[in-house]
N, CA, C and O atoms as a Tripos MOL2 file, in Angstrom:
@<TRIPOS>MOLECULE
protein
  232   231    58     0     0
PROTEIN
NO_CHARGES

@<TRIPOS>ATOM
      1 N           0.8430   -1.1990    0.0000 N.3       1 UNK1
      2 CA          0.0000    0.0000    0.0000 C.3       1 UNK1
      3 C           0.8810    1.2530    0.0000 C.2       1 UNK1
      4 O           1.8310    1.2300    0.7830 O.2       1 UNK1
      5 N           0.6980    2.4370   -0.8230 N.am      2 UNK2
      6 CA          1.2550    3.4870   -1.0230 C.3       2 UNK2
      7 C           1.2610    4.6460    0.1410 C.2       2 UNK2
      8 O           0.2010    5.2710    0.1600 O.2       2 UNK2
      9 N           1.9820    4.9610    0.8680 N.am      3 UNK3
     10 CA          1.8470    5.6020    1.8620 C.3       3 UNK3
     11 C           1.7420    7.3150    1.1540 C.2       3 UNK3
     12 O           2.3420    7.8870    0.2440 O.2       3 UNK3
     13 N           0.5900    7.7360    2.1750 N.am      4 UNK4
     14 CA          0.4390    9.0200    1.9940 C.3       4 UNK4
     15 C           0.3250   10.0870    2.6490 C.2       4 UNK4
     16 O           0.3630    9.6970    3.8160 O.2       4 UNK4
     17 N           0.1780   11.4860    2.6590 N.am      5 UNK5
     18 CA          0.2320   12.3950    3.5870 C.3       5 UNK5
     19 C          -1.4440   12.4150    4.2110 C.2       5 UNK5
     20 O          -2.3760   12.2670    3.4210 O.2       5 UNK5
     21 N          -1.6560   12.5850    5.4900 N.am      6 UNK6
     22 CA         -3.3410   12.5360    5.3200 C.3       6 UNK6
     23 C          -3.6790   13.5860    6.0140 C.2       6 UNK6
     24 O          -4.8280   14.0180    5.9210 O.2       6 UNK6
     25 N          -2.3610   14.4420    7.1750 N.am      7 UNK7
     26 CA         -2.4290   15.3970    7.6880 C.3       7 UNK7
     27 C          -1.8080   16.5300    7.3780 C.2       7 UNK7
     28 O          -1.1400   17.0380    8.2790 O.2       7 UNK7
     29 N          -1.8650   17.3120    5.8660 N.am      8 UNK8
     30 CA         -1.1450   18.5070    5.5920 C.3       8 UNK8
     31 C          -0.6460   19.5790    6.6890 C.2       8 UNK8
     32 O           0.5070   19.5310    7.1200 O.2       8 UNK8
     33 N          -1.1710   20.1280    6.9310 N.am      9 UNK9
     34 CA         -0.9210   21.1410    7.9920 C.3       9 UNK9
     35 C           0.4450   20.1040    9.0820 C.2       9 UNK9
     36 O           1.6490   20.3430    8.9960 O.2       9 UNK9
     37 N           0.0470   19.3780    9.6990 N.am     10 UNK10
     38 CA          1.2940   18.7680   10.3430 C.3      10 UNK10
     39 C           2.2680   17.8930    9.9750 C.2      10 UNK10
     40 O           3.0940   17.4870   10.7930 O.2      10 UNK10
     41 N           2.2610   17.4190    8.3650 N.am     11 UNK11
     42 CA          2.7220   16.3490    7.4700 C.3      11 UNK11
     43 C           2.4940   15.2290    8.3340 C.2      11 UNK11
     44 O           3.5090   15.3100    9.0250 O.2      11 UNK11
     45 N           1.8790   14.2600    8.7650 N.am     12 UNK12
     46 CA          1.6280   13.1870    9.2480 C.3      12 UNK12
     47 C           1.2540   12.0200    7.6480 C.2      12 UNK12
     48 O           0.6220   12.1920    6.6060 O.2      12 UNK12
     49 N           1.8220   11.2010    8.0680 N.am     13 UNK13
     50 CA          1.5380   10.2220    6.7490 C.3      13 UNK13
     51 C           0.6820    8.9700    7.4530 C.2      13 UNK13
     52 O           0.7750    8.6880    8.6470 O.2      13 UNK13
     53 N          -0.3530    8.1190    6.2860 N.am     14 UNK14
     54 CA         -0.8460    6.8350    7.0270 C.3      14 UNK14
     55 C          -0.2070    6.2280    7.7000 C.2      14 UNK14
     56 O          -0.5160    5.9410    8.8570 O.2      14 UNK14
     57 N           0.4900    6.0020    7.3170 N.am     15 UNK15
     58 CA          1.8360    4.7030    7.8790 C.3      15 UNK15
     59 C           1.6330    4.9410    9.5780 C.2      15 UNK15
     60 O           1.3610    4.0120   10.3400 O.2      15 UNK15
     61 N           1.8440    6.5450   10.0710 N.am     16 UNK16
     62 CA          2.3860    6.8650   11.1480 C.3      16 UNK16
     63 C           0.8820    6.8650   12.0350 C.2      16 UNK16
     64 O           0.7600    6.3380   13.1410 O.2      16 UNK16
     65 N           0.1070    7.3640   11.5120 N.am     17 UNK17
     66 CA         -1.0750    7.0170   12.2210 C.3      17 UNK17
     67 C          -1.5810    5.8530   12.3310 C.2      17 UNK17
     68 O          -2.1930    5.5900   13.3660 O.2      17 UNK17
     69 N          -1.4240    4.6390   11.0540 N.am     18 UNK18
     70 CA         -1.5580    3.0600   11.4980 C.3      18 UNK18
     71 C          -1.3800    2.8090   12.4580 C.2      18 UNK18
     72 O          -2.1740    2.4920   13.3440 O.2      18 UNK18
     73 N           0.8660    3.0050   12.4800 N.am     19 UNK19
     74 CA          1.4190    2.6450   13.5740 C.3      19 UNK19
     75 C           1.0300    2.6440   15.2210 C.2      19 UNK19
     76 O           0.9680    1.7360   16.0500 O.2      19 UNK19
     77 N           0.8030    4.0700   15.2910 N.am     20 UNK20
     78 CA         -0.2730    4.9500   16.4830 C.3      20 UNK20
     79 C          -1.5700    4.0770   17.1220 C.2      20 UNK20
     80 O          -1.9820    3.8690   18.2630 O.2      20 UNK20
     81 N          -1.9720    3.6950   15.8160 N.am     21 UNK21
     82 CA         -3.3870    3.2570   16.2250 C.3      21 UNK21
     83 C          -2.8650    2.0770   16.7050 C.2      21 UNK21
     84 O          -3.0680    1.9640   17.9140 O.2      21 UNK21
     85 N          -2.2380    1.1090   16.1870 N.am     22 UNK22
     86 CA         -2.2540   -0.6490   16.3850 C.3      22 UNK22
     87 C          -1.4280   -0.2520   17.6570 C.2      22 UNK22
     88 O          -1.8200   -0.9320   18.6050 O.2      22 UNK22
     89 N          -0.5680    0.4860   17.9620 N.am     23 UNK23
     90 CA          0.2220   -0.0510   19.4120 C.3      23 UNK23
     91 C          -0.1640    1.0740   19.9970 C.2      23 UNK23
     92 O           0.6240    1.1050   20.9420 O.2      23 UNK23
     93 N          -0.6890    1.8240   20.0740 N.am     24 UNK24
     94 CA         -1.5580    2.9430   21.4550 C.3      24 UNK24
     95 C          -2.7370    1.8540   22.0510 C.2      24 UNK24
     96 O          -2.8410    1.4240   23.1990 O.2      24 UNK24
     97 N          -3.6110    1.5570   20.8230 N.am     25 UNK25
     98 CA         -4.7750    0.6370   20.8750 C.3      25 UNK25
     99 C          -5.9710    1.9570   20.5920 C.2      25 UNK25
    100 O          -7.1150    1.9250   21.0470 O.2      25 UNK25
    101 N          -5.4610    2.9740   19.8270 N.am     26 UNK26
    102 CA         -6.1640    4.3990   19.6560 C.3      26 UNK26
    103 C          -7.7510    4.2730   19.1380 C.2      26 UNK26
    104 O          -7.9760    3.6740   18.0860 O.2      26 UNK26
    105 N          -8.7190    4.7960   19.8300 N.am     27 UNK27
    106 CA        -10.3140    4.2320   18.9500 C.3      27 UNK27
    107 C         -10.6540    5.9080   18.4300 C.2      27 UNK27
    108 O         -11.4690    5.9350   17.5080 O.2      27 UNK27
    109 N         -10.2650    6.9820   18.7850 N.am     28 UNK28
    110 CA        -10.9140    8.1790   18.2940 C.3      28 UNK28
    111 C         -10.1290    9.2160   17.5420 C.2      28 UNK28
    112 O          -8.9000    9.2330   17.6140 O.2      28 UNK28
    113 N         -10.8030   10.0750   16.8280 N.am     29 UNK29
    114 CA         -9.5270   10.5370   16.2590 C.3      29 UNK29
    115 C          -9.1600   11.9700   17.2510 C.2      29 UNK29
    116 O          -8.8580   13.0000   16.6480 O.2      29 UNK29
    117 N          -9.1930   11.9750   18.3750 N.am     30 UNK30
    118 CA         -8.8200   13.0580   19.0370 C.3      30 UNK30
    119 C          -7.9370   12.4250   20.0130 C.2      30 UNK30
    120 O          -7.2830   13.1540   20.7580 O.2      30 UNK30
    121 N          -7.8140   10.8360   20.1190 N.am     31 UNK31
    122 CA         -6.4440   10.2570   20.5200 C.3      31 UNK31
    123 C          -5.7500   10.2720   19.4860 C.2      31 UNK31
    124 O          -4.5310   10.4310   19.4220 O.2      31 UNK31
    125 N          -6.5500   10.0960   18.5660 N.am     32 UNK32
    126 CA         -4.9050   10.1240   17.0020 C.3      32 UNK32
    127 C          -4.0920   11.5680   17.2800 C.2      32 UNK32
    128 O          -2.8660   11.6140   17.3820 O.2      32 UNK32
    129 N          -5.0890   12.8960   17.4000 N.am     33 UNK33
    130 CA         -4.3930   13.8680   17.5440 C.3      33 UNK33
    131 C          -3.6770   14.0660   18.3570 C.2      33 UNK33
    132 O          -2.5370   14.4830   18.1520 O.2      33 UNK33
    133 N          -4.2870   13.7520   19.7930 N.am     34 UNK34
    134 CA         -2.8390   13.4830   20.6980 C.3      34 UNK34
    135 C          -1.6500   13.1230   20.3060 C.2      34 UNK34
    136 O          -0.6730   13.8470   20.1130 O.2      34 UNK34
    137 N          -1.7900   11.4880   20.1430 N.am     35 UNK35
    138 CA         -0.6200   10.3700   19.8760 C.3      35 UNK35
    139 C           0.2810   11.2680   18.6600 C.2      35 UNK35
    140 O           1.5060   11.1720   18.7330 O.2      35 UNK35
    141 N          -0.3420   12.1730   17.4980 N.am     36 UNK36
    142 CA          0.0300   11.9770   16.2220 C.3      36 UNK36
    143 C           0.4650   13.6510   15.6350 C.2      36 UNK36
    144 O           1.2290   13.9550   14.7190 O.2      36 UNK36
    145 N          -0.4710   14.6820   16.7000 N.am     37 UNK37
    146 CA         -0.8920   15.6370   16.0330 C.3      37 UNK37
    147 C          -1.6750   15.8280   14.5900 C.2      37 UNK37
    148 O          -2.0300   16.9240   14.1550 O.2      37 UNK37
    149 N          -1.8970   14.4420   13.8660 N.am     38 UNK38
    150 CA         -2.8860   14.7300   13.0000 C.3      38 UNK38
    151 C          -4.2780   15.2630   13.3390 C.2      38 UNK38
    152 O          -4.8030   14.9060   14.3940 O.2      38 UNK38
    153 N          -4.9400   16.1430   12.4600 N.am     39 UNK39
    154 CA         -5.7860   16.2030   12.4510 C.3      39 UNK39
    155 C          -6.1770   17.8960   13.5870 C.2      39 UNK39
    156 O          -7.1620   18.6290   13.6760 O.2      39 UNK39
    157 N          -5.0530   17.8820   14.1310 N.am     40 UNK40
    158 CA         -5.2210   19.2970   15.0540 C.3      40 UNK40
    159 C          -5.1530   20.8000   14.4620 C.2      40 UNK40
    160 O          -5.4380   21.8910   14.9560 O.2      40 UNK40
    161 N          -4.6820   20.4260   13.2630 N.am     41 UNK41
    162 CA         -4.4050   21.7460   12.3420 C.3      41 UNK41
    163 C          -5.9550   22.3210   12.1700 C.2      41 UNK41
    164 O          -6.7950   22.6080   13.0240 O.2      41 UNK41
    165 N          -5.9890   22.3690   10.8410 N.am     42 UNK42
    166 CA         -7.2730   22.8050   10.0610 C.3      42 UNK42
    167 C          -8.5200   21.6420   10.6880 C.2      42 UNK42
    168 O          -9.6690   21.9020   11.0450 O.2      42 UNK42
    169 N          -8.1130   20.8770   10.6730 N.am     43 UNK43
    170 CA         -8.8780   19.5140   11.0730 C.3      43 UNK43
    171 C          -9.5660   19.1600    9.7630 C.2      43 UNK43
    172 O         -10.5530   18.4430    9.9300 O.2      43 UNK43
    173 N          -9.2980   19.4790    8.5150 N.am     44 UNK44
    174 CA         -9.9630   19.0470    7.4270 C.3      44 UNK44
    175 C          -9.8490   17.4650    7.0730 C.2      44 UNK44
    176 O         -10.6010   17.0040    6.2150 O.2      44 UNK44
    177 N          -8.5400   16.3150    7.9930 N.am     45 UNK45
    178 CA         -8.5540   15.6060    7.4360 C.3      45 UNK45
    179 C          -8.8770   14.4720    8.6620 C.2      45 UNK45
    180 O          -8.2970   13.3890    8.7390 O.2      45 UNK45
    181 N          -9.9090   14.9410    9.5900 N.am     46 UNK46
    182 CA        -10.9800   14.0570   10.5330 C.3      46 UNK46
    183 C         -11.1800   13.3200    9.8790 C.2      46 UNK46
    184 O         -10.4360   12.3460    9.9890 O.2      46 UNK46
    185 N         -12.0080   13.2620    9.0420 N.am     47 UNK47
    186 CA        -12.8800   12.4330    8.4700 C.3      47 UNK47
    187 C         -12.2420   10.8270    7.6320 C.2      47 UNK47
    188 O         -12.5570    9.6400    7.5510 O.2      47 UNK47
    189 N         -10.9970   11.9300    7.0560 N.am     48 UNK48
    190 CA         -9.5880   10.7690    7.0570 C.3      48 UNK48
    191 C          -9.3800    9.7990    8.0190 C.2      48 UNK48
    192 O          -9.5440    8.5790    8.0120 O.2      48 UNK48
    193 N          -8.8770   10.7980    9.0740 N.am     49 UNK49
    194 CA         -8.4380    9.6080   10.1010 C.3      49 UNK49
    195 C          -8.8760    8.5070   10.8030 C.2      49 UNK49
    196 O          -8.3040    7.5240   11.2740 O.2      49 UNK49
    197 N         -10.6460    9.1030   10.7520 N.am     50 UNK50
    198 CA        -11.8900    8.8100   11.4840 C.3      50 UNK50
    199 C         -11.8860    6.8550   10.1970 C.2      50 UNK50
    200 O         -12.0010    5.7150   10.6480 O.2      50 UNK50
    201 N         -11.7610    7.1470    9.1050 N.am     51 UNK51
    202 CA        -11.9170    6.0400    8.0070 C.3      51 UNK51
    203 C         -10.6580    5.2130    8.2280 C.2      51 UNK51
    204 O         -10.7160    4.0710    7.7730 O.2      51 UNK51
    205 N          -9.4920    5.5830    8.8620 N.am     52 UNK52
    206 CA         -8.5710    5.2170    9.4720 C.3      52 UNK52
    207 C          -8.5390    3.5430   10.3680 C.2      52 UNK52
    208 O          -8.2630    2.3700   10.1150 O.2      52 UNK52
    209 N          -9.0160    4.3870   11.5240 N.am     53 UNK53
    210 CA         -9.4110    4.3590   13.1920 C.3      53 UNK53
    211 C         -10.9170    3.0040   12.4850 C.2      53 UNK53
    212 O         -10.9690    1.9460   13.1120 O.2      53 UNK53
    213 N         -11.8500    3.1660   11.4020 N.am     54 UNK54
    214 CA        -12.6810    2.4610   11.1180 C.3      54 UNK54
    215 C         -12.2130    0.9940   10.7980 C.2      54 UNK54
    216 O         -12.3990   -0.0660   11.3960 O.2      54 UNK54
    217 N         -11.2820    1.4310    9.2000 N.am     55 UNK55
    218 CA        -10.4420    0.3710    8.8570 C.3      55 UNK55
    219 C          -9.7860   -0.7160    9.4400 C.2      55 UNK55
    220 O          -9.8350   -1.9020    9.1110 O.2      55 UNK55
    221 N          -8.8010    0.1410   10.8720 N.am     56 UNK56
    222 CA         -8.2900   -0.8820   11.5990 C.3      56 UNK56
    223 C          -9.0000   -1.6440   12.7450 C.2      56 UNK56
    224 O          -8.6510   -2.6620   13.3420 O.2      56 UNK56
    225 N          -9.7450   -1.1120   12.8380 N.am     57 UNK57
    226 CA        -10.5090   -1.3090   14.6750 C.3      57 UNK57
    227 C         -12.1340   -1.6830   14.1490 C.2      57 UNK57
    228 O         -13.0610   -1.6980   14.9580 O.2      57 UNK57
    229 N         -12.2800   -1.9030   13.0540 N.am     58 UNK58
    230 CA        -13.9800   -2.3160   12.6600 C.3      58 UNK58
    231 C         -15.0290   -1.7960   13.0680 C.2      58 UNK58
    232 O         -16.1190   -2.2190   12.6820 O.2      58 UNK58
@<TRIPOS>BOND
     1     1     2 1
     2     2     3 1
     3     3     4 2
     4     3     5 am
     5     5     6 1
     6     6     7 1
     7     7     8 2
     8     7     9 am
     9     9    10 1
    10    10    11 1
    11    11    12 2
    12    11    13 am
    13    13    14 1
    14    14    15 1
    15    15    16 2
    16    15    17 am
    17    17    18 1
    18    18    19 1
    19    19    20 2
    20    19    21 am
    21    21    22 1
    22    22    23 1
    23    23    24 2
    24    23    25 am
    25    25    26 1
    26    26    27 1
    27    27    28 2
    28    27    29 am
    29    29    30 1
    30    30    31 1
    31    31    32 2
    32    31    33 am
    33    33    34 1
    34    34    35 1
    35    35    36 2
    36    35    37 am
    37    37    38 1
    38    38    39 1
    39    39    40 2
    40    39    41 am
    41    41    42 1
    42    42    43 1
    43    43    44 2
    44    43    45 am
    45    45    46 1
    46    46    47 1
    47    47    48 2
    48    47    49 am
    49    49    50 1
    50    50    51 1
    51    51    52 2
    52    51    53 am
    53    53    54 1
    54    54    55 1
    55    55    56 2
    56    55    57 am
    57    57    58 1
    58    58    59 1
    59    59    60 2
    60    59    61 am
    61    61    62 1
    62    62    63 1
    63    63    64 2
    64    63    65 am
    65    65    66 1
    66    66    67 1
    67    67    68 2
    68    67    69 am
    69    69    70 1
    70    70    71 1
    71    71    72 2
    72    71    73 am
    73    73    74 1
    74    74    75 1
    75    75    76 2
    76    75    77 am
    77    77    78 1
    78    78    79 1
    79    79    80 2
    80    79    81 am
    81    81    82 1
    82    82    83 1
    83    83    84 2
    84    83    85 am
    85    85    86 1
    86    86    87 1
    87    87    88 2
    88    87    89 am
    89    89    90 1
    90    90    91 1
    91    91    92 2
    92    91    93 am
    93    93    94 1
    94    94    95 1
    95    95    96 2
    96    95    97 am
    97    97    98 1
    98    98    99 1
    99    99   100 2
   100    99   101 am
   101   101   102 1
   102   102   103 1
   103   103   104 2
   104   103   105 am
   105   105   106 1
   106   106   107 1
   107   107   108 2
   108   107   109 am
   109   109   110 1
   110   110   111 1
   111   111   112 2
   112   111   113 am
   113   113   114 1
   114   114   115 1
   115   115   116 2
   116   115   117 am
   117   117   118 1
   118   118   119 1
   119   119   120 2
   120   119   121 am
   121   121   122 1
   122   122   123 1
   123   123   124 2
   124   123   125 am
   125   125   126 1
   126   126   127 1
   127   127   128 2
   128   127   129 am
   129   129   130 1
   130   130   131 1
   131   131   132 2
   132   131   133 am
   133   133   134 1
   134   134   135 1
   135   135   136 2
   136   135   137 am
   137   137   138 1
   138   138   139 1
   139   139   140 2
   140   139   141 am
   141   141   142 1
   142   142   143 1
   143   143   144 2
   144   143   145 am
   145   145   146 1
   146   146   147 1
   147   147   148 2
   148   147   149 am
   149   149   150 1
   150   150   151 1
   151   151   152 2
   152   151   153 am
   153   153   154 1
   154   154   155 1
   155   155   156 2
   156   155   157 am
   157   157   158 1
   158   158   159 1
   159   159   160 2
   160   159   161 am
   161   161   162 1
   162   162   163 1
   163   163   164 2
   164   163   165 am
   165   165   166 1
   166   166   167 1
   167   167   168 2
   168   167   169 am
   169   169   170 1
   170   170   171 1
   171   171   172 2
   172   171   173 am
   173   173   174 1
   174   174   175 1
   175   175   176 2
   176   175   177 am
   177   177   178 1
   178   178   179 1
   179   179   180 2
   180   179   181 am
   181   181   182 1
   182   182   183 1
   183   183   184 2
   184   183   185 am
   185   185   186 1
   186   186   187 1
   187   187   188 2
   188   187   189 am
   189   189   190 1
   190   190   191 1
   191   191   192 2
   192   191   193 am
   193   193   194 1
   194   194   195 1
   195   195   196 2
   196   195   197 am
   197   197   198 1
   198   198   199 1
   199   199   200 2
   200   199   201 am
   201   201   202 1
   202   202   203 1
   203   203   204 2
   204   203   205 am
   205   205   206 1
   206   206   207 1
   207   207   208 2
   208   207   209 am
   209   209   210 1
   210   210   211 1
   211   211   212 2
   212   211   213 am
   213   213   214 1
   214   214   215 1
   215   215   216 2
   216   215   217 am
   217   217   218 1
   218   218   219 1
   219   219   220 2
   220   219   221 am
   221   221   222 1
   222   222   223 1
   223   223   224 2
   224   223   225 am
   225   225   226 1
   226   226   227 1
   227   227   228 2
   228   227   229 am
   229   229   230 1
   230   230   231 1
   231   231   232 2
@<TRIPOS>SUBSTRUCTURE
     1 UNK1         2 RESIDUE 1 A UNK
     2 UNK2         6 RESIDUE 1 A UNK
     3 UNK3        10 RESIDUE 1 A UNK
     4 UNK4        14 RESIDUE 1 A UNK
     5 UNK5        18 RESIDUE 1 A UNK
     6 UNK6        22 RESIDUE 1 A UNK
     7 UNK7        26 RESIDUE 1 A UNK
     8 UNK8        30 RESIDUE 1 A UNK
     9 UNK9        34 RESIDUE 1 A UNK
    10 UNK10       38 RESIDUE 1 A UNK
    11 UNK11       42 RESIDUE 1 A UNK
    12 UNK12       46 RESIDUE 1 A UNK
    13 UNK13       50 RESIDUE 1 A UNK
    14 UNK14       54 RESIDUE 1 A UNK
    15 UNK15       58 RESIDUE 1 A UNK
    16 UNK16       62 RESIDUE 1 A UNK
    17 UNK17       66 RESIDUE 1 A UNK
    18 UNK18       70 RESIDUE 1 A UNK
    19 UNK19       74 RESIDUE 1 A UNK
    20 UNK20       78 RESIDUE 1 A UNK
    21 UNK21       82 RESIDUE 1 A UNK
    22 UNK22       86 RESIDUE 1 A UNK
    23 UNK23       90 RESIDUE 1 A UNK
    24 UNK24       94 RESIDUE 1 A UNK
    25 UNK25       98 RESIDUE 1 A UNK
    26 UNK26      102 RESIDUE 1 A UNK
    27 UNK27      106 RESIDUE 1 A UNK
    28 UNK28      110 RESIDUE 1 A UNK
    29 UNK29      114 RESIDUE 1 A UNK
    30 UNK30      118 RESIDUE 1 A UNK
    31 UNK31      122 RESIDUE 1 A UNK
    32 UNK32      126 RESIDUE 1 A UNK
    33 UNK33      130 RESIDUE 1 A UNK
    34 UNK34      134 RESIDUE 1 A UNK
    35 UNK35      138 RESIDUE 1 A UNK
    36 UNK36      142 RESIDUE 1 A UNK
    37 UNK37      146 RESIDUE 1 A UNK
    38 UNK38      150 RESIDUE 1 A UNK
    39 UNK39      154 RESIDUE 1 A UNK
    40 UNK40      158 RESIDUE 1 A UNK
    41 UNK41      162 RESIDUE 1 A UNK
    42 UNK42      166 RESIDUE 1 A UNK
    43 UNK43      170 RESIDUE 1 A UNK
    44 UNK44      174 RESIDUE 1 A UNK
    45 UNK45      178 RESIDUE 1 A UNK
    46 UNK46      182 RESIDUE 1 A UNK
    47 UNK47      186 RESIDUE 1 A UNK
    48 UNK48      190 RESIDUE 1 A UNK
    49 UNK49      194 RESIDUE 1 A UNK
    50 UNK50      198 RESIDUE 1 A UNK
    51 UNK51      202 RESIDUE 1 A UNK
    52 UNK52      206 RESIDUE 1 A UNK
    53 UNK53      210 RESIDUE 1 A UNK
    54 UNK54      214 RESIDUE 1 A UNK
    55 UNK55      218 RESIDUE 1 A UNK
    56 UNK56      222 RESIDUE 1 A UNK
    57 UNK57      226 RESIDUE 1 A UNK
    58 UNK58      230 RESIDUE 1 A UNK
């Protein structure tokens, strides 16, 4: 899978928020922002992370 940027404002890439999620055990995306700072900027890419956090955790 092609890794990509998903948090402009803080450059955060998937990869790093995967990572975050599988070994924090992260379920929301306002722990991603903690763990990651994604998503704290503009917050335009919630909805990203939120499909994220879905993907891995069902």
């Amino acid at each position: 899978m092609e890794d990509m940027i998903i948090c402009h404002c803080m450059e955060v890439y998937k990869s790093e928020i995967v990572k975050a999620i599988k070994e924090k055990g992260l379920k929301t995306v306002e722990e991603v922002g903690e763990e990651t700072n994604a998503g704290t900027g503009c917050g335009g890419c919630q909805d990203d992370i939120q499909a994220i956090l879905d993907e891995i955790n069902g």
